[in-house]
C-alpha positions in Angstrom: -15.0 56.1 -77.0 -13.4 52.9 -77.7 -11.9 53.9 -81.2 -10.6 57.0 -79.3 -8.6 55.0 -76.8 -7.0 52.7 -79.2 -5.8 55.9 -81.0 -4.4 57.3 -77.6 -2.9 54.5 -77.0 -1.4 53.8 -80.3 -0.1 57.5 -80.8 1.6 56.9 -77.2 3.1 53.7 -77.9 4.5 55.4 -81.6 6.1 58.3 -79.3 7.5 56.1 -76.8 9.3 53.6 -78.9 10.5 56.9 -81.6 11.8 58.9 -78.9 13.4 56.2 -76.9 14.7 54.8 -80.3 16.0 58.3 -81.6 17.9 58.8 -78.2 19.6 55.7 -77.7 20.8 56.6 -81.5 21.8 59.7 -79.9 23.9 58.9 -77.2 26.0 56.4 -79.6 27.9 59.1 -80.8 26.9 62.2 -78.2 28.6 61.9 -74.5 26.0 61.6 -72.1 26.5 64.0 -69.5 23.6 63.7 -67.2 21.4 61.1 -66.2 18.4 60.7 -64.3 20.2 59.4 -60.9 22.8 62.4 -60.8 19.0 64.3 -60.9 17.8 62.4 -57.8 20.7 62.6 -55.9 20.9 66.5 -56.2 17.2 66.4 -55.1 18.1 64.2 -52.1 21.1 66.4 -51.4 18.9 69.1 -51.1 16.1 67.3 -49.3 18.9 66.6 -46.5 20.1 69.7 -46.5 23.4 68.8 -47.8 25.5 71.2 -49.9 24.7 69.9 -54.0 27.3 68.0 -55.4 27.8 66.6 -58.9 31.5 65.8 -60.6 31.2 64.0 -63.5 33.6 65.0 -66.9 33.1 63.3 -69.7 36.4 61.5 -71.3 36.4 58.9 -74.4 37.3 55.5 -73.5 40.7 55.8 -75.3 41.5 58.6 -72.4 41.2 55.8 -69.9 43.6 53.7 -68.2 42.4 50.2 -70.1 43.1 49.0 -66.4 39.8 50.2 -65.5 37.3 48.0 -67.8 39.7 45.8 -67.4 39.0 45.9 -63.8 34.8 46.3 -64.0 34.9 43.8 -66.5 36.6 41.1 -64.3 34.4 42.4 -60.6 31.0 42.6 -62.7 30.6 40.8 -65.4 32.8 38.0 -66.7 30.5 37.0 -69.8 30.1 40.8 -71.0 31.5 39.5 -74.1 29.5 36.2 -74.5 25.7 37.4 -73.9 23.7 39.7 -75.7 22.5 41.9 -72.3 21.6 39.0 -70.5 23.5 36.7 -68.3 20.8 33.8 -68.5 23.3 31.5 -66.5 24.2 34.1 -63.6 20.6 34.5 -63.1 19.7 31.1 -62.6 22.7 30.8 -60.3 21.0 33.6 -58.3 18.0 32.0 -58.1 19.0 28.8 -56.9 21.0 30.7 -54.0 17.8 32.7 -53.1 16.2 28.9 -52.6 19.3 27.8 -50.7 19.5 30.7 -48.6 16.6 32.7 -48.8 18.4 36.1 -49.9 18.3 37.2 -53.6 21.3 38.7 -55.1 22.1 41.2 -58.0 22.7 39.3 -61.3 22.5 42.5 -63.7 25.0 42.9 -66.6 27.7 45.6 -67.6 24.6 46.3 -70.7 21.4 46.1 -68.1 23.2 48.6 -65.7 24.0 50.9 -68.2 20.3 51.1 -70.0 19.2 51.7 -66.1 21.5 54.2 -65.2 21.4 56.3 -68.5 17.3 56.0 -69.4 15.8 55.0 -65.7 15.5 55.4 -62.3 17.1 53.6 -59.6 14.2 52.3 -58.0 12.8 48.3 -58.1 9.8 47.9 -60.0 8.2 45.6 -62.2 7.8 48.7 -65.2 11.1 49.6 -64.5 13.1 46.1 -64.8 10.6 46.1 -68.2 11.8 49.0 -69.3 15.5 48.1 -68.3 15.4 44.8 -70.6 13.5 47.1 -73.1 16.8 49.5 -73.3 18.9 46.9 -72.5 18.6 45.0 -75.9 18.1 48.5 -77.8 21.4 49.3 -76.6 23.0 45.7 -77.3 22.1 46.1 -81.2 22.6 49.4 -81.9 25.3 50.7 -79.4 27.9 47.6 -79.1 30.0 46.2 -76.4 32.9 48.9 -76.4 30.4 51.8 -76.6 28.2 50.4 -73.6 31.4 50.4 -71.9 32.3 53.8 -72.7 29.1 54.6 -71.1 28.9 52.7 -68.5 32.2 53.5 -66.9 31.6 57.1 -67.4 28.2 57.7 -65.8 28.1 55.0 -63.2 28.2 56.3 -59.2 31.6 56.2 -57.8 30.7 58.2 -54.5 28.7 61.0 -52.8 27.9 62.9 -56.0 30.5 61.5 -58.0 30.2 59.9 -61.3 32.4 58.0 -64.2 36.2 57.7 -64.0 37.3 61.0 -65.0 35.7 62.6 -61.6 37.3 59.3 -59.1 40.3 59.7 -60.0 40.8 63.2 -59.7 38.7 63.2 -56.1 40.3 59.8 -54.7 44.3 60.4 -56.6 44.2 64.0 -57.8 45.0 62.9 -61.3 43.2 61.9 -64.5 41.7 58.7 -65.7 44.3 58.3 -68.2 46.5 57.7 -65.4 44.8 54.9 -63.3 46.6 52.0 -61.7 45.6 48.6 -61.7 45.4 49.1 -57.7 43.2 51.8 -58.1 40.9 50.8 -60.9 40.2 47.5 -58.7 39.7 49.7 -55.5 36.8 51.3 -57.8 35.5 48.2 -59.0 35.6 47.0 -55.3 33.4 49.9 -54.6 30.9 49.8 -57.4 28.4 47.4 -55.5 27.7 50.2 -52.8 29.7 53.2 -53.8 28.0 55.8 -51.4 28.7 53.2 -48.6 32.8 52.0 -49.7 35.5 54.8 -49.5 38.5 54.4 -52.1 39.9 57.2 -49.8 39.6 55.3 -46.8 39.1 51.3 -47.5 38.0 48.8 -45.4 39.6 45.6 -44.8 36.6 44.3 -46.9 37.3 46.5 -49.7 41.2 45.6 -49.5 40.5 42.4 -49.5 38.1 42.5 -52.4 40.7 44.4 -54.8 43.1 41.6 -54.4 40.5 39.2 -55.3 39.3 41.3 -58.6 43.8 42.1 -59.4 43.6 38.1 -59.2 40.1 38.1 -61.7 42.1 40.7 -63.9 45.3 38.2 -64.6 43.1 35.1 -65.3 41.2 37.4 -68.1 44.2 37.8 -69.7 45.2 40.9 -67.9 44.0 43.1 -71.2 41.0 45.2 -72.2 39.9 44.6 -74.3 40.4 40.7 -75.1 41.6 39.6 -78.9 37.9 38.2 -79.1 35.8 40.7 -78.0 34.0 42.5 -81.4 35.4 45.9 -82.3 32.3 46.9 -83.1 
């Protein structure tokens, strides 16, 4: 029985790491074009009875407004370019606020947010943040900075059943990605935090406020995406 379970467990463990292996091979040159939160938000949609909604269209990164990564890049993660999926010194800085205040506060990566929102599920658990670093560093070596970029800004939530850049700026502007102000790339970074709660239609003060302060963030990065040090790869 015992030699059984080892093979079970053995043939599982060869599955999982091959198949999540082979498809993060995959989507470095394939577009993704679904992930598994668009699928639970059409199941909550329909749950609510609320009329399904999905826009998301696919569109390389060279089709969008460099003001827009420029943007994320400045509201999410300043030392995208410097770690290697983890921001080691952001997380101890959230940790020492948690003792200081007794509230714990995000300290995910542009690379950890992507592996979760492409290969996971949105909920907090200890498999899932295991799984998350898991992807996270799969996608770190064999993706690269501009691809998880590419991905990231084209499958993240931007609103009630929207997702990526292509599908904000034609709801929010009524044009394409290509054509993105600074203004309205930092609106969406303002947003990203709590997209289902912030409205680029209709900002609050808050959200105002916030895109001045990330317009401000994009000037001190150099006010280009992406920087003359960042890899090509």
């Amino acid at each position: 029985m015992l030699k059984f379970l080892r093979k079970v467990i053995m043939w599982v463990l060869i599955v999982f790491f091959g198949s999540s292996i082979g498809m993060v091979f995959v989507y470095k040159y394939l577009p993704v074009y679904i992930t598994p939160l668009m699928v639970i938000r059409l199941f909550e949609q329909h749950k609510d009875g609320k009329k399904l909604t999905l826009k998301h269209t696919w569109v390389p990164l060279e089709r969008i407004n460099s003001s827009l990564p420029l943007a994320v890049w400045a509201s999410e993660d300043q030392r995208f370019f410097d770690h290697t999926g983890f921001d080691f010194k952001e997380i101890n800085n959230a940790v020492k606020e948690q003792r200081q205040r007794g509230r714990l506060r995000g300290a995910s990566t542009i690379s950890q947010q992507t592996a979760k929102n492409v290969f996971l599920w949105p909920r907090q658990s200890w498999l899932r943040k295991g799984l998350e670093a898991y992807f996270t560093k799969l996608i770190e070596w064999i993706w690269g900075k501009k691809r998880i970029m590419e991905v990231y800004i084209n499958s993240i939530e931007m609103g009630r059943g929207i997702y990526g850049a292509q599908a904000a700026a034609k709801h929010f502007w009524g044009h394409n990605a290509s054509s993105l102000s600074r203004e309205e790339s930092a609106l969406i970074a303002a947003a990203l935090p709590n997209p289902l709660q912030r409205n680029c239609k209709n900002p609050s003060e808050y959200m105002l406020q916030r895109r001045k302060e990330i317009l401000t963030q994009m000037r001190l990065l150099g006010g280009k995406y992406p920087p003359k040090t960042a890899t090509s790869k």
